[in-house]
C-alpha positions in Angstrom: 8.9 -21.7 -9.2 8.0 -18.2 -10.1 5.2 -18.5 -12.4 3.7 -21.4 -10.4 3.6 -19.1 -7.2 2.5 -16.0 -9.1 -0.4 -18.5 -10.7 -1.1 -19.8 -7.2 -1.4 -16.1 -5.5 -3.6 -15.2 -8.1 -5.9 -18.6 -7.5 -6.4 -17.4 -4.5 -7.1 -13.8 -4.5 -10.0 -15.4 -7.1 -11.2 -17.5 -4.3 -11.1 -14.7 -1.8 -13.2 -12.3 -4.1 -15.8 -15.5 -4.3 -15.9 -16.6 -0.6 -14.8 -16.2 2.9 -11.0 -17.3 3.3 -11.7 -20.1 5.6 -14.1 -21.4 3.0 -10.9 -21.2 0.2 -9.5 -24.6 -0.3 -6.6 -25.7 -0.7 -7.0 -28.3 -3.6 -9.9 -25.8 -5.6 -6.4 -23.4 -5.2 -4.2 -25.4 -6.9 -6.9 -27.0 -9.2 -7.5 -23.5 -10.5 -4.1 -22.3 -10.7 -3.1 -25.9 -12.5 -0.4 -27.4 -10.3 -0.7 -29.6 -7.9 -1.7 -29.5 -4.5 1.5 -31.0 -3.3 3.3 -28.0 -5.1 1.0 -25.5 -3.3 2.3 -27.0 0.2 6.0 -27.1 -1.3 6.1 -23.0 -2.3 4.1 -22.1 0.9 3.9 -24.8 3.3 0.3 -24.2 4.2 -2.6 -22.3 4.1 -1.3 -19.8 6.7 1.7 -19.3 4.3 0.0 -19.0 1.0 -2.2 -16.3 3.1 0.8 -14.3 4.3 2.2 -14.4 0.9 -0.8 -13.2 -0.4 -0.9 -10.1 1.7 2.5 -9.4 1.0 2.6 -9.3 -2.5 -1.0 -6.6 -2.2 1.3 -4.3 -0.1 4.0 -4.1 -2.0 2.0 -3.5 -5.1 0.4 -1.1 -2.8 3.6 0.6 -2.4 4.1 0.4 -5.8 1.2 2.2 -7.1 2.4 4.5 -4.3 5.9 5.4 -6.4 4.0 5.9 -9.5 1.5 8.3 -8.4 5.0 10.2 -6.6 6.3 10.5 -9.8 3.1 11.3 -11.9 3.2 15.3 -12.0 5.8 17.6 -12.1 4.6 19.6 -9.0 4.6 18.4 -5.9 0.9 19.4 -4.8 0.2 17.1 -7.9 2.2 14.4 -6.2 0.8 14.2 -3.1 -3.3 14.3 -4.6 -2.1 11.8 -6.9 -0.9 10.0 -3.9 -4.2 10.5 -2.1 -6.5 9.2 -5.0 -4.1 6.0 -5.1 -4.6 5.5 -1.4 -8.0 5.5 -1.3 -8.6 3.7 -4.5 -6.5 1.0 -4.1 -8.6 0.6 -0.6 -11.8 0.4 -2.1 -11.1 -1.8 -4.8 -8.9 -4.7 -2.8 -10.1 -5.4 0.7 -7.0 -7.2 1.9 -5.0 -3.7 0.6 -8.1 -2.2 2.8 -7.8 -4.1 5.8 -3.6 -3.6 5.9 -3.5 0.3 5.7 -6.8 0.8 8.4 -6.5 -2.0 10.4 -10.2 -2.8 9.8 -10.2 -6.6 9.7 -13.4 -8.9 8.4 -14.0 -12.2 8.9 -14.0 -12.6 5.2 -10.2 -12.1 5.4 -7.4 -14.7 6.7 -6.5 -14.0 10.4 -2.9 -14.0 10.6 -0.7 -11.9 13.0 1.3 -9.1 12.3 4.5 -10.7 13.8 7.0 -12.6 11.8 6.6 -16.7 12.0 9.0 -19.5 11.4 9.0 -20.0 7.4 7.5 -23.2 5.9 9.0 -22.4 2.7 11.7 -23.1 1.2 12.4 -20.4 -1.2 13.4 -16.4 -0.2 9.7 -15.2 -1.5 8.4 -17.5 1.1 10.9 -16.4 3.7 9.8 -12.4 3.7 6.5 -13.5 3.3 6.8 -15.0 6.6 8.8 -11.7 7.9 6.4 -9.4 10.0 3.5 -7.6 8.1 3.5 -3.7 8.5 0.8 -2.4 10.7 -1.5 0.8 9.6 1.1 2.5 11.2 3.7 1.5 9.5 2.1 2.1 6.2 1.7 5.6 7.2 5.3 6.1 7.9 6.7 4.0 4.9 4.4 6.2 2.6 5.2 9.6 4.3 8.8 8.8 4.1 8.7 7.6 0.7 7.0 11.0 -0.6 9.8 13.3 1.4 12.4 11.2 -0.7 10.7 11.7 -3.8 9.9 15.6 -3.1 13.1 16.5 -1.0 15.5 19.0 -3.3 18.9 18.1 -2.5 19.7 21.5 -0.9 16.8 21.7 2.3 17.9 21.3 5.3 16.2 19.9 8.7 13.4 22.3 9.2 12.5 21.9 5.5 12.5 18.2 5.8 10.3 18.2 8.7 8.0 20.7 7.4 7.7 18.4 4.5 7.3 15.3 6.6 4.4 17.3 8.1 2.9 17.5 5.1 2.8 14.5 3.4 1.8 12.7 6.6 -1.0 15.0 7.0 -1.7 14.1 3.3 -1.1 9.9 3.5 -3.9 10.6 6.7 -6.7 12.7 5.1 -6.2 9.9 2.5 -7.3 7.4 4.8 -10.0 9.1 6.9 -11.7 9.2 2.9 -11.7 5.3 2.6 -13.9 4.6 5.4 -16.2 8.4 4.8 -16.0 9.1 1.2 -15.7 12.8 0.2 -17.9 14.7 -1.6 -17.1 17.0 -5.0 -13.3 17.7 -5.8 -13.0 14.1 -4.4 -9.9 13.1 -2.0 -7.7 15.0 -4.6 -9.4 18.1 -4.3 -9.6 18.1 -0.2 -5.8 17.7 -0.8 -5.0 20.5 -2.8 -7.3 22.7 -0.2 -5.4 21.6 2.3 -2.0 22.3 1.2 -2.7 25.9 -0.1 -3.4 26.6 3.7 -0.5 25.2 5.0 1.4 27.5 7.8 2.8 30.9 5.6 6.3 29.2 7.2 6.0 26.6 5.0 3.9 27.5 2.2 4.6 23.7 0.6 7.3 25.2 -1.4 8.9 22.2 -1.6 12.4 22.0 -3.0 11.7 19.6 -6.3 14.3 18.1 -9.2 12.4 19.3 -11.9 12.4 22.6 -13.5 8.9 23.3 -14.1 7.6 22.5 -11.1 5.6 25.6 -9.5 4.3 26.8 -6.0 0.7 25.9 -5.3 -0.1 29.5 -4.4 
């Protein structure tokens, strides 16, 4: 049931903004998503599982929003600021987005563990819901190594690559440092571009891109 589980998620991201999650009830979550409780236990099999699949679907739209800001600019400086802003936006304005990429849990948020757990659902949402959730860590590494496959030219070879790895790690990490101390003027975007145009002389972030126009920060 798609729309039902899509209406359900969003009941109780509502409930979260509203109150702590072990104040969320079940019944106020399907009362305000307009199923039925017994449908609520049937998609999720439990409060536990309707929380997992809750975090879930905020990191992949997290990843998500990741993709578009990699593909927002021609150059690839532009990329990676566009990346950063994403980062630390999408941290400020969703805690449970927050709490998944630093690792800086409240008590306002479900405590679950990171580790996969057997699946009360039925259906295959359910199922990867109940997989194992990424650490900070992992975010780090699944957003680095999504921006070297966006950014990669097809004709670098291994030092390139992990040049560029460099880069965008150091990038997906300034990123995060500015969700927990905000920067000043020029914002996260601007610390990015300073950074870059003082990368090594080796490296120089000319990064190998697939479009024409794309230029050299320098």
């Amino acid at each position: 049931m798609p729309a039902a589980r899509e209406s359900l998620l969003d009941s109780a991201y509502a409930a979260l903004a509203r109150r702590p999650w072990p104040a969320v009830r079940m019944v106020d979550v399907a009362a305000a998503a307009g199923v039925s409780r017994q449908t609520l236990y049937n998609e999720f099999g439990g409060k536990d599982g309707l929380a997992r699949a809750l975090l879930r679907r905020e990191a992949d739209a997290y990843l998500a929003g990741v993709e578009r800001a990699l593909t927002a600019s021609a150059d690839p400086p532009e990329r990676l600021a566009a990346t950063a802003e994403w980062i630390t936006m999408a941290a400020g304005e969703n805690a449970l987005v927050r709490g998944l990429i630093t690792g800086c849990w409240s008590d306002r948020l479900p405590a679950l563990a990171r580790t996969a757990v057997p699946s009360a659902g039925a259906g295959p949402a359910q199922r990867r819901a109940d997989g194992p959730l990424p650490s900070p860590a992992d975010f780090v590494a699944l957003v680095r190594d999504r921006a070297v496959a966006v950014l990669a030219g097809p004709d670098g070879g291994a030092a390139e690559a992990a040049e560029l790895a460099r880069s965008c790690e150091l990038v997906v990490r300034l990123a995060l440092s500015c969700v927990s101390a905000p920067p000043g003027a020029g914002g996260v975007a601007g610390l990015v571009r300073g950074v870059l145009q003082r990368q090594p002389a080796r490296a120089e972030f000319s990064v190998p891109s697939r479009t024409a126009g794309a230029r050299s920060p320098r």
